[in-house]
C-alpha positions in Angstrom: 6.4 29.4 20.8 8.4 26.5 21.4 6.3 26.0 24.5 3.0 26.3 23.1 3.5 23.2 21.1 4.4 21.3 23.8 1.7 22.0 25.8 -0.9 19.6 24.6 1.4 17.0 25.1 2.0 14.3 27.7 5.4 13.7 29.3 6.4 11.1 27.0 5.6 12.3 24.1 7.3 15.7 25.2 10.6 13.6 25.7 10.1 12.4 22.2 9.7 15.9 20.5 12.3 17.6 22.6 15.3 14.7 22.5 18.5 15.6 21.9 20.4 14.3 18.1 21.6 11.2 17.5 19.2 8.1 16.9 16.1 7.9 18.9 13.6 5.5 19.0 10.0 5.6 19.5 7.7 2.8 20.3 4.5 4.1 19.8 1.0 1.3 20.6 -1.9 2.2 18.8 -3.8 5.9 19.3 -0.8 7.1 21.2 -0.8 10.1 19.4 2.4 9.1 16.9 1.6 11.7 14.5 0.9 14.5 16.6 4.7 14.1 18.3 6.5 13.7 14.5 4.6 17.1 13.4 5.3 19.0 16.9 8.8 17.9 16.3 9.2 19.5 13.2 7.7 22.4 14.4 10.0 21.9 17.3 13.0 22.1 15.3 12.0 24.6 13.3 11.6 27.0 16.4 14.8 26.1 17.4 16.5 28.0 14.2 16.8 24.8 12.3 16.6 25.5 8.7 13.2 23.6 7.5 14.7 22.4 4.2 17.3 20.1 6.2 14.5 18.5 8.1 13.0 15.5 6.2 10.4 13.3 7.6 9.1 10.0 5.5 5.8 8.0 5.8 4.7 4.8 4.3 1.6 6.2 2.7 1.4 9.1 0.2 -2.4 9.6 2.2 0.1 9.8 5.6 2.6 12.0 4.0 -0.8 14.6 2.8 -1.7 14.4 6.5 1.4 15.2 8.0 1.5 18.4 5.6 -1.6 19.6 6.7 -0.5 19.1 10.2 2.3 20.9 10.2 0.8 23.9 7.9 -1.7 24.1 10.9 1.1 24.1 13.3 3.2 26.4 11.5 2.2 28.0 8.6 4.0 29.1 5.9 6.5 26.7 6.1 5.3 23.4 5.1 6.5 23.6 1.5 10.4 23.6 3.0 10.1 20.7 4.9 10.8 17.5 2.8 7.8 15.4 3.7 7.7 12.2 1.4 7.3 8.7 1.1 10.7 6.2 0.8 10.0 5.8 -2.0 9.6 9.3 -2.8 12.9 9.7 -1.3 14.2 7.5 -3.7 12.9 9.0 -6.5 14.1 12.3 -6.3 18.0 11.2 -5.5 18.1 9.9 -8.7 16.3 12.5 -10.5 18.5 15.1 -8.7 21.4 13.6 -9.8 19.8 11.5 -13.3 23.3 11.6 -14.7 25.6 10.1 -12.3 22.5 7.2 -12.0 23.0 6.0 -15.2 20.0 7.3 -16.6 19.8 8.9 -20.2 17.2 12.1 -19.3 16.0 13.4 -16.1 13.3 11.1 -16.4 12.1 7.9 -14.4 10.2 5.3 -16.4 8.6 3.2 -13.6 6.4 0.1 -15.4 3.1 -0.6 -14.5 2.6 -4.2 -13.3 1.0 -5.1 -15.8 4.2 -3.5 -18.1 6.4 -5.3 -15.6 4.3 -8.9 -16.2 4.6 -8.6 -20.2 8.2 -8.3 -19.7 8.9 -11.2 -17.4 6.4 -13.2 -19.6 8.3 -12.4 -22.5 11.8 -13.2 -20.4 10.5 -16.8 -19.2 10.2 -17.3 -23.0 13.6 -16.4 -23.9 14.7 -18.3 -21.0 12.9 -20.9 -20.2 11.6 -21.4 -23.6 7.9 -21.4 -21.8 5.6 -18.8 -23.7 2.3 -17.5 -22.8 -0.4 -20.1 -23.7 -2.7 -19.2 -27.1 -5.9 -18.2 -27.3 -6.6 -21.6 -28.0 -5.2 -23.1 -24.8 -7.1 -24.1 -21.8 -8.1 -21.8 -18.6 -6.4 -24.3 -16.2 -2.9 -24.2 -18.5 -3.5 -20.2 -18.6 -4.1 -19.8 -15.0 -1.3 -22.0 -14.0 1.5 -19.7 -16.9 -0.1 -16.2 -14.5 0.0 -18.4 -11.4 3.8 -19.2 -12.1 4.2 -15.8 -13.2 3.1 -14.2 -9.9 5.3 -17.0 -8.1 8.3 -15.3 -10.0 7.7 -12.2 -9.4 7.1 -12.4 -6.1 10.8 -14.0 -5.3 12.3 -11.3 -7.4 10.8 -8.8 -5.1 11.8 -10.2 -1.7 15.5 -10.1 -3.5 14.9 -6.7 -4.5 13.3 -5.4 -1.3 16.6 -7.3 0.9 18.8 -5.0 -2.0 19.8 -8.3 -3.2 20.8 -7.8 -6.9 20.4 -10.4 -9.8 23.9 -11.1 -10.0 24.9 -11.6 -6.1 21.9 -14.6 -6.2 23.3 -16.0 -9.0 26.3 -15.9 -7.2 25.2 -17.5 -4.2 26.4 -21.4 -4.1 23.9 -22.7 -1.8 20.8 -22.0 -3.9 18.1 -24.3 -4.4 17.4 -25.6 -8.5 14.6 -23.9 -8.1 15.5 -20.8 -6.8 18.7 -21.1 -9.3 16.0 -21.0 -12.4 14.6 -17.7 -11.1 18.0 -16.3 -10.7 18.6 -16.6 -13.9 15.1 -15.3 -14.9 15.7 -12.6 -12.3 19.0 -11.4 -14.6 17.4 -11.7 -17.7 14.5 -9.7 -16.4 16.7 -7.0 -15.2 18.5 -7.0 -18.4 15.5 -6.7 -20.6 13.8 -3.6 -18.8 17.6 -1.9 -18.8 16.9 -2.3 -22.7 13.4 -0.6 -22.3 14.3 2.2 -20.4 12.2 0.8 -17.6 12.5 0.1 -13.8 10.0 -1.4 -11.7 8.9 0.3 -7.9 12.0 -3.0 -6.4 14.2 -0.9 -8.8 14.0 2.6 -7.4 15.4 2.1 -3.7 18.0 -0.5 -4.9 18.7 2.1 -8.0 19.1 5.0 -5.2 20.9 2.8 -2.8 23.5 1.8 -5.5 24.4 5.1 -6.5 25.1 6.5 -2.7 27.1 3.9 -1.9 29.3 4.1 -5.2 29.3 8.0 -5.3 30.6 9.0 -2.3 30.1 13.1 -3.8 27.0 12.3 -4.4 26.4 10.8 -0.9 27.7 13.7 0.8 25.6 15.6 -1.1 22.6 14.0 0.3 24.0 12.9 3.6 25.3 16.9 3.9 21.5 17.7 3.4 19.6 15.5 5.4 20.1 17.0 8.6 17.3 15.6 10.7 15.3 12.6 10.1 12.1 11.9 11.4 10.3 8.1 9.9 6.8 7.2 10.8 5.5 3.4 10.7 9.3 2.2 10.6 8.2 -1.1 12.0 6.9 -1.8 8.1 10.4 -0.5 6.8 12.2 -3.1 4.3 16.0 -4.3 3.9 17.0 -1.9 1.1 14.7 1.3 2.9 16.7 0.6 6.1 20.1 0.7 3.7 18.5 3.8 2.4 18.0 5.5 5.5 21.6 4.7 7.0 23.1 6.5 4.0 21.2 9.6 4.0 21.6 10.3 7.8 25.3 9.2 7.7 26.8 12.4 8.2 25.0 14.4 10.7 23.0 11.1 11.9 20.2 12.2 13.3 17.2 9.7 13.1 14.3 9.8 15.0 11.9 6.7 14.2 8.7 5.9 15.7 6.6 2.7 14.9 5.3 -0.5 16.8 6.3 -3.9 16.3 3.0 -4.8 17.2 1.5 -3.2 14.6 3.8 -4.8 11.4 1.9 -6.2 8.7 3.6 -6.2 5.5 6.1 -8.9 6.0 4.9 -9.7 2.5 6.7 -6.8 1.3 9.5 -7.6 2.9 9.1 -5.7 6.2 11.9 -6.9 8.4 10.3 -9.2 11.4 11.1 -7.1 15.0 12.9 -4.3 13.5 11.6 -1.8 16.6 13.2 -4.2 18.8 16.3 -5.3 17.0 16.9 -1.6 15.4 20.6 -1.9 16.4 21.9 -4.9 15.1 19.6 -4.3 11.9 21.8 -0.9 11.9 24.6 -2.8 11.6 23.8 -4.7 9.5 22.7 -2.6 7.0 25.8 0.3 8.1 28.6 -1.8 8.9 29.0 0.7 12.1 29.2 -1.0 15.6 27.0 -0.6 18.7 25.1 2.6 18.3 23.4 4.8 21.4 19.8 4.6 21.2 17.7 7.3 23.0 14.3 5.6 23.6 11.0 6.7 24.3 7.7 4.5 24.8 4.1 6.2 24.8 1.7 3.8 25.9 -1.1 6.0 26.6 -4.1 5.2 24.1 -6.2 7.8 23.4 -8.8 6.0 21.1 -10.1 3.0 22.7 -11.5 1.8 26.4 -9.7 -0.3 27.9 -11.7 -3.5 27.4 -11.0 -3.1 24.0 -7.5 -2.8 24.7 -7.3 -5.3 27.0 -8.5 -7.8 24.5 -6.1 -6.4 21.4 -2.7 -7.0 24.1 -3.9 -9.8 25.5 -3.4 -11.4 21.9 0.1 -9.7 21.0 0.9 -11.1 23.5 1.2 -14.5 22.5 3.8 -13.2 20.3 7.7 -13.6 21.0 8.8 -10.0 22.7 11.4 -8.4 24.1 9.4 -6.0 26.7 5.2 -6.5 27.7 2.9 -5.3 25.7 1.5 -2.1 27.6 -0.9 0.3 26.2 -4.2 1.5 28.8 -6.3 4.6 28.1 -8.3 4.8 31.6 -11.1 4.8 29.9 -14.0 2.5 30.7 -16.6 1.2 28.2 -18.5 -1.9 26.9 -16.8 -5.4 26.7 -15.7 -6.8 23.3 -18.7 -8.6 22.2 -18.3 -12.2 20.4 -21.1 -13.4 17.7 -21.1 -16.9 17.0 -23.4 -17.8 13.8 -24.6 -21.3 11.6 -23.6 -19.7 8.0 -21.8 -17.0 7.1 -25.2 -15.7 5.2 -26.7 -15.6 9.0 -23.8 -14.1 10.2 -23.7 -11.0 8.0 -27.7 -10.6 8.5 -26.7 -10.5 12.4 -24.2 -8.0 11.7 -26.4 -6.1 9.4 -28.8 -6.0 12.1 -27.0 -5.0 14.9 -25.5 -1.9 12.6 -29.3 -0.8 11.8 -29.7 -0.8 15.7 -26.8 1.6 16.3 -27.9 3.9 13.3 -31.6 4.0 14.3 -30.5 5.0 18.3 -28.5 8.5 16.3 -25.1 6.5 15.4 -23.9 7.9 12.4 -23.3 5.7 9.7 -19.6 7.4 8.9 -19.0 6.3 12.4 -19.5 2.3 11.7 -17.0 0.0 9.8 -17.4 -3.4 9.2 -13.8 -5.0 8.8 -12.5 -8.9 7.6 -9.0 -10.4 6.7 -9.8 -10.9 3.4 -12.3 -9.2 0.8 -14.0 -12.2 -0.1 -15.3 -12.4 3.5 -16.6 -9.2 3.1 -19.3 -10.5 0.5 -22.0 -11.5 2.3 -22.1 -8.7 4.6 -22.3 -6.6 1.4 -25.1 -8.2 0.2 -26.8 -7.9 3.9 -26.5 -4.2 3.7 -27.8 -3.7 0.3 -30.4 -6.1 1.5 -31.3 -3.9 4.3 -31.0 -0.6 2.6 -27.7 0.2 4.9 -25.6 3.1 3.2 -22.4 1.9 2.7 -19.2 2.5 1.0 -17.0 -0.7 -0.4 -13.5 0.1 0.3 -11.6 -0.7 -3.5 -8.9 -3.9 -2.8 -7.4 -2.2 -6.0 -4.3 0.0 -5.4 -4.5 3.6 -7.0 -1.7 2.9 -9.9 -3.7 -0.8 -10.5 -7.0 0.8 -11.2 -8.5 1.0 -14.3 -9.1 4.9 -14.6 -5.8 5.8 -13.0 -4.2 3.5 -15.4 -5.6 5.2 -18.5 -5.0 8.8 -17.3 -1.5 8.0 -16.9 -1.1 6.3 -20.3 -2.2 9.9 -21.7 0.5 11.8 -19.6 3.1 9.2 -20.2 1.9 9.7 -24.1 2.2 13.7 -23.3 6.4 12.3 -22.7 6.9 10.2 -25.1 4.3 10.3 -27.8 5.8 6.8 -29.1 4.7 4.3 -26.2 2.6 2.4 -28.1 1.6 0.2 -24.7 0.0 3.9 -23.4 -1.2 4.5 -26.5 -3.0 0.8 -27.0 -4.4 1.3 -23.8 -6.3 5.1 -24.4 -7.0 4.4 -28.1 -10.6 3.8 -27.8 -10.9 5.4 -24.8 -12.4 7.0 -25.5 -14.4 5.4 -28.2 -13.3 7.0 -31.6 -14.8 3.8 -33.6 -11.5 2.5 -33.7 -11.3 -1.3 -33.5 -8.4 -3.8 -32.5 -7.3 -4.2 -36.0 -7.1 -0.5 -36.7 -5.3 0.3 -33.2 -3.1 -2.5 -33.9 -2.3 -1.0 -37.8 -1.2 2.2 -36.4 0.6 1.0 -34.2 2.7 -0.6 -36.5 2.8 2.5 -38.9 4.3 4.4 -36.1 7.3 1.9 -35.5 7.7 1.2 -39.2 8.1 5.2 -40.1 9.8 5.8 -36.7 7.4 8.6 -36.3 5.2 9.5 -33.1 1.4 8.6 -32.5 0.4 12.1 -33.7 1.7 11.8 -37.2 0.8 8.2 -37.4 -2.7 8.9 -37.0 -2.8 12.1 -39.1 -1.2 9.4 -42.0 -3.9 7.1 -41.1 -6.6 9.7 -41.3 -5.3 10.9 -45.1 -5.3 7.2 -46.6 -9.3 7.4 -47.0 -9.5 3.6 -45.4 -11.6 5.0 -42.6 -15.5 5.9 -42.1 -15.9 9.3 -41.6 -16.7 9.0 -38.2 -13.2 7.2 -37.6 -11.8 9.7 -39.3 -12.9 12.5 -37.2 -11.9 10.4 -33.8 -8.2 9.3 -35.5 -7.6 13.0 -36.0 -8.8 14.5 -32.9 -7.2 12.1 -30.8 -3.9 13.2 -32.7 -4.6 16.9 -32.2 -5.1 16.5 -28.2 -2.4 14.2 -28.0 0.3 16.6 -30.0 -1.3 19.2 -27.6 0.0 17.0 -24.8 3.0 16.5 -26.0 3.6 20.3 -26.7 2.2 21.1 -22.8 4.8 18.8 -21.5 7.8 20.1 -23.0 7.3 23.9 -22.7 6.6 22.2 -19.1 3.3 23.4 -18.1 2.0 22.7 -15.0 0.9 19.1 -14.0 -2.8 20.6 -13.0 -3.0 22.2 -16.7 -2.3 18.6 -18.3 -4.3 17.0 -15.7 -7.1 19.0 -16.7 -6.5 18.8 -20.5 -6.8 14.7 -20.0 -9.7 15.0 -17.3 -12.1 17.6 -19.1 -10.9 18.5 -22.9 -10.5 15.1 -24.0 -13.6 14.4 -22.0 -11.7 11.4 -20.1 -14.0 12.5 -17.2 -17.4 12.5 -18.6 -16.8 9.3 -20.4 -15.9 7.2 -17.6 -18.5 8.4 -14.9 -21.2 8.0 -17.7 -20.4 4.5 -18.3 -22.5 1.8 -17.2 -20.1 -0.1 -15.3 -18.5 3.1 -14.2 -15.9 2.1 -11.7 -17.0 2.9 -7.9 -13.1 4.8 -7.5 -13.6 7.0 -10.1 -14.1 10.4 -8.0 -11.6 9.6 -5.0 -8.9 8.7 -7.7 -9.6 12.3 -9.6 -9.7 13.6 -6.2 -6.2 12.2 -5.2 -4.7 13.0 -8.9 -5.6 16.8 -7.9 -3.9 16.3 -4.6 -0.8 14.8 -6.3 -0.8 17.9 -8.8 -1.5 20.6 -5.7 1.6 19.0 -3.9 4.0 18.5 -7.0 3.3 21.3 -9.9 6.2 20.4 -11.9 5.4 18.0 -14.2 7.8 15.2 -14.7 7.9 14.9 -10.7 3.8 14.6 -10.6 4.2 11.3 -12.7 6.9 10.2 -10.7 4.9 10.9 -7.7 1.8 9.3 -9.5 3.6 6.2 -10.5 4.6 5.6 -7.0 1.2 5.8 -4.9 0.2 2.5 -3.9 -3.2 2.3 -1.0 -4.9 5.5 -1.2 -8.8 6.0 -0.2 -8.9 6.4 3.8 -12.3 6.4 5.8 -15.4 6.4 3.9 -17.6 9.8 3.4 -20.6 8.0 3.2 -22.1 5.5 5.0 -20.9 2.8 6.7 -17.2 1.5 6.1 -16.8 -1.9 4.4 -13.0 -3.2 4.1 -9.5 -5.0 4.8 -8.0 -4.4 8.2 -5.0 -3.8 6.2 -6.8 -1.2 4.9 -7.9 0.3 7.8 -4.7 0.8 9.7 -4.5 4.5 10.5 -7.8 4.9 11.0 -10.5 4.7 13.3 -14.7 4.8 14.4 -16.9 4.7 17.3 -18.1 1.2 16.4 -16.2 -1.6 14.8 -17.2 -5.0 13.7 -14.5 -7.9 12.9 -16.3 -10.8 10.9 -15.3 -13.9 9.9 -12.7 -14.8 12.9 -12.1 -17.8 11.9 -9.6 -20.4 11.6 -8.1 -20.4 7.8 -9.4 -17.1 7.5 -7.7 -15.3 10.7 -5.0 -16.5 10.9 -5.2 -17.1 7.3 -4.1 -20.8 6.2 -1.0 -19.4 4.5 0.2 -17.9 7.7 -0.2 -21.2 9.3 1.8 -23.0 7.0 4.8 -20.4 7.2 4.6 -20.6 10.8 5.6 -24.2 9.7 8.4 -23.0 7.6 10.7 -21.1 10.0 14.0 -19.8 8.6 16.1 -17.3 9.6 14.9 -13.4 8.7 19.2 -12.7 8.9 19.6 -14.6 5.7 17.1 -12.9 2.9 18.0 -15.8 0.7 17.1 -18.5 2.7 14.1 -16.9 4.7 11.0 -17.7 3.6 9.6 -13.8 3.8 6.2 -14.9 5.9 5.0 -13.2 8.9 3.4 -16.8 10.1 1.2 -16.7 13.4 2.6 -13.7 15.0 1.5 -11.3 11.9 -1.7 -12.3 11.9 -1.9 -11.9 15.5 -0.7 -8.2 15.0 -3.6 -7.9 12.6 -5.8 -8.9 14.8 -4.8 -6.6 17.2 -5.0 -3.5 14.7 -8.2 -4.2 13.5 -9.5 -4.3 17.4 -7.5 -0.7 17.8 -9.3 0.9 15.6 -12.3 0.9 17.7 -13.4 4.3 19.8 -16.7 3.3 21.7 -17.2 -0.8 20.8 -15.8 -4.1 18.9 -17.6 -6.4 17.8 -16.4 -10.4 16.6 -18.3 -12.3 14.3 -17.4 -16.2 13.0 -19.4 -18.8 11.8 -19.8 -22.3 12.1 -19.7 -23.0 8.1 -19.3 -21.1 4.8 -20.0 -21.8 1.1 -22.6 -23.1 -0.6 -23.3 -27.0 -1.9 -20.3 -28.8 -2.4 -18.1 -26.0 -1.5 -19.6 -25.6 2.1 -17.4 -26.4 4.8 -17.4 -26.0 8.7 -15.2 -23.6 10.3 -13.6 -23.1 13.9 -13.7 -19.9 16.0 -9.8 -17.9 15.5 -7.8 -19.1 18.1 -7.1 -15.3 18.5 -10.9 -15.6 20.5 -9.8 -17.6 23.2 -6.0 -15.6 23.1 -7.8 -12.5 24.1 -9.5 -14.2 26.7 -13.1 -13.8 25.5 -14.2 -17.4 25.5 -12.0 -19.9 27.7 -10.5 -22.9 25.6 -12.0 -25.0 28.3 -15.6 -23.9 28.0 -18.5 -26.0 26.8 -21.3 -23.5 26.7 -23.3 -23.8 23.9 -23.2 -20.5 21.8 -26.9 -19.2 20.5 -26.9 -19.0 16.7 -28.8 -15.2 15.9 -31.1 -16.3 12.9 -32.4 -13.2 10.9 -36.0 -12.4 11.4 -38.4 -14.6 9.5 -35.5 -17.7 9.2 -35.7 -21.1 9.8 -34.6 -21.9 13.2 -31.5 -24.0 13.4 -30.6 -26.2 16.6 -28.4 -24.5 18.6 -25.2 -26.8 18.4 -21.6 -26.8 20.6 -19.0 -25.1 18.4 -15.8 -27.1 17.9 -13.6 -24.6 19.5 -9.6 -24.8 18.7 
């Protein structure tokens, strides 16, 4: 058996699945087949006699960690629901609902605020603080913009902290802090303080929550440390400060950690993603451990099995720019088309070009499904959107929203959470009239208030609304429905039904479901976020772990089912098509014009406090170089020569990232033809200012 999985398998990949214990390292370039060697080492392991309950493997995704099941169900069935497949913070979660009393907490319960919950309560901190309260209705946009713009600027430091496992009271400590950075430690302890009052924790909270408890409770870390026998990580090169912490303390007594990942291929230095980590795994170890020089068993698979190797000659050629220990080497053998460059006048002619080349590829049998139009930002994307529905090219817009920031998942979680505690009056403001009941601001608002000043649930509060005869008969019949279904919840939840049962309650009783898809403005997410909301419940019956599970799912949506794919290339990493077009390659765009000013900034990633937190140059260069890998067949670059409209209209330069991957030489003068859509104006064809 053991044999039979390794079969399929190349020689490298066969020394990753059948290494020895101990730490091993994987460096695996894009379409090397990283996921097929983590699921054939489980299965590995598991046809060794390992016991699949001590084998745990984490992903970044809750999408990945779905995939990975199915893999390894396919590979080995019957056995998948032993393994711990999870996401960190996942992981996380479930140490301190395992062991919810020696956390600190007061039920075996994790209340994880939405950020919008988490705003409200560093608004109403910077108040308290600061003495700075959110502007009236009466105040101007600019002075509102500029109290959310501060707001995000705050929040955003207190999450580099949190995601370094830096804790509000070692940055107050620190004597070399800036004044500024000094104010927002001391908004950063207040903050903390006020959502310990709440009950509340934020998504920074969980891994610093889990971290502090193993490293005070040495039972407890045993425990864990005792269980985790072998540990498998996927995209490691995106793990954080505190994650790494994490990891060290769960593997430290039979330390076995296998992690596979690519430098080249780390993008979220915004969310704290340590710079190099593939490379510098052992000093991070260190770091993070305290433990001296560790053995590494390494493994690289450089054999790309998606692209041709123009593509990928063009993706390393850019990376390569970059500051590395060891060459960037990834081939497939595989011949094809070169990487095409488009050059246009506007960006409006530039997405008609692009429009029209993707109607050529469907019209000679190209399925749509296999064609996805990429940018660096979504507001690049709009023209080419408008192009297609121009056109009459089936297309799916991927949502920029995360699952737990849209607007349906948002309400069907304010239900559930309602289901826990039928007293959250933030869940129950936000489901009130949704939906509509004819109940009005001032009525939500009035019962509110009944329920805090009786200390009584939403349930009773509206049945005590319902008897006071203030309310039409129409309101009437909504206020005391609502209160039935949501006593119903409440009644589901603690004889602990199933998550599916409650799920459906919310989805199809209430009528949740047929109210938001027969709304005008029905958001385009609705099904895929029902859809993933069943997967949740499938993978995690019990109830109080679904929401936790719920809570914690960030990107979720994948490759689109219809039509061609319009997104992020942060989105798309992971997946792939036979065609892929990269517009707007521009300078300011990609690299973006905040990465070129933290390439300015320096600092040193070894010092959390100090470092600035920015990827720079050599991130966006990594995005380039995913969004050019997740071509099969061909790749396409787009830029052009101006963008906006009127007084906002500007020119634009070619990306650098062009001439990096040796498409158009930085010494060239040839004049580029600008493709005008059929029946334009013809423009002059004119000498791009290149770099």
């Amino acid at each position: 058996m053991i044999f039979q999985h390794l079969e399929p398998l190349d020689t490298a990949q066969r020394r990753a699945v059948g290494s020895a214990g101990g730490l091993v390292r994987v460096r695996a370039g894009a379409g090397t087949g990283k996921t097929r060697v983590l699921t054939t080492r489980i299965a590995y392991l598991i046809d060794s006699g390992v016991d699949p309950s001590t084998i745990f493997a984490t992903t970044f995704t809750k999408d990945a960690a779905l995939e990975m099941k199915g893999r390894v169900k396919d590979l080995i069935p019957g056995v998948v629901g032993k393994v711990n497949i999870c996401t960190l913070h996942s992981m996380a979660a479930r140490i301190l609902l395992e062991f919810w009393e020696q956390a600190g907490l007061p039920e075996r319960r994790l209340n994880i605020a939405e950020d919008s919950e988490a705003r409200e309560v560093l608004s109403h901190v910077v108040g308290e603080v600061r003495g700075r309260v959110k502007p009236g209705a009466e105040a101007s946009e600019e002075a509102n913009e500029q109290f959310q713009n501060d707001l995000s600027d705050i929040m955003k430091k207190i999450s580099r902290w949190k995601e370094n496992g830096i804790t509000a009271w070692e940055v107050n400590s620190n004597p070399d802090l800036s004044a500024e950075k000094k104010a927002v430690a001391e908004i950063y302890q207040a903050y903390q303080t006020e959502m310990l009052k709440r009950s509340l924790m934020d998504f920074g909270d969980l891994t610093m929550r889990a971290v502090g408890l193993l490293e005070t409770n040495h039972e407890v870390r045993w425990l864990v440390s005792n269980q985790v026998q072998w540990m498998l990580v996927d995209e490691f090169q995106d793990t954080n400060r505190v994650q790494l912490k994490l990891l060290s303390l769960v593997t430290s007594t039979h330390q076995n950690l296998l992690v596979v990942g690519d430098d080249d291929q780390s993008l979220y230095s915004f969310r704290g993603a340590l710079p190099f980590l593939m490379d510098n795994l052992n000093s991070y170890l260190e770091e993070v451990s305290g433990t001296g020089d560790i053995s590494i068993y390494d493994v690289s698979l450089v054999t790309n099995r998606r692209c041709t190797d123009q593509v990928l000659d063009a993706a390393n050629k850019i990376v390569g720019y970059n500051q590395r220990k060891i060459p960037k080497e990834l081939r497939s053998g595989r011949s094809g088309a070169p990487v095409s460059v488009l050059g246009s006048a506007s960006e409006t002619h530039e997405a008609e070009t692009v429009a029209a080349r993707v109607s050529e590829l469907i019209a000679s049998g190209v399925k749509p499904e296999e064609i996805a139009i990429l940018a660096r930002t979504g507001y690049a994307l709009e023209p080419v959107n408008r192009a297609l529905l121009r056109g009459k090219i089936p297309h799916t817009r991927q949502s920029m929203l995360p699952f737990r920031e849209r607007e349906e998942v948002l309400d069907v979680m304010a239900y559930l959470k309602l289901a826990l505690n039928h007293s959250d009056a933030h869940a129950f403001q936000r489901i009130a009239s949704r939906p509509a009941r004819g109940l009005g601001a001032v009525a939500i608002e009035t019962i509110i208030k009944m329920a805090a000043a009786n200390n009584v649930g939403f349930p009773h509060a509206l049945e005590a609304l319902a008897a006071t005869g203030v309310l039409t008969a129409n309101a009437k019949k909504g206020v005391l429905s609502l209160a039935r279904h949501l006593q119903v919840l409440s009644d589901a939840a603690s004889n602990l039904e199933d998550s599916k049962e409650l799920l459906a309650y919310v989805l199809d009783e209430i009528g949740y479901r047929k109210w938001a898809t027969g709304r005008k403005n029905a958001a385009p997410t609705l099904q895929l976020s029902f859809q993933a909301f069943r997967e949740i419940a499938e993978d995690t019956p019990a109830f109080i772990d679904f929401m936790t599970e719920s809570a914690l799912v960030g990107d979720i949506g994948g490759k689109s089912e219809i039509g061609v794919h319009l997104g992020t290339i942060h989105g798309a990493k992971g997946l792939e098509w036979d065609h892929v077009f990269l517009v707007a390659f521009e300078e300011g765009i990609l690299p973006s014009k905040r990465a070129l000013k933290e390439a300015a900034l320096g600092g040193d990633p070894s010092n959390p406090l100090a470092y600035h937190g920015g990827g720079g140059l050599q991130e966006e260069r990594r995005l380039a170089h995913v969004a050019l890998t997740r071509a099969r067949h061909t790749a396409t670059i787009s830029f052009a020569m101006a963008r906006g409209k009127g007084k906002t209209r500007s020119e634009s330069k070619p990306s650098r990232f062009i001439r990096e991957a040796g498409l158009i030489a930085p010494t060239t003068h040839q004049t580029l033809v600008m493709k005008q859509p059929a029946g334009a104006k013809k423009a002059k064809a004119r000498k791009p200012a290149l770099w």
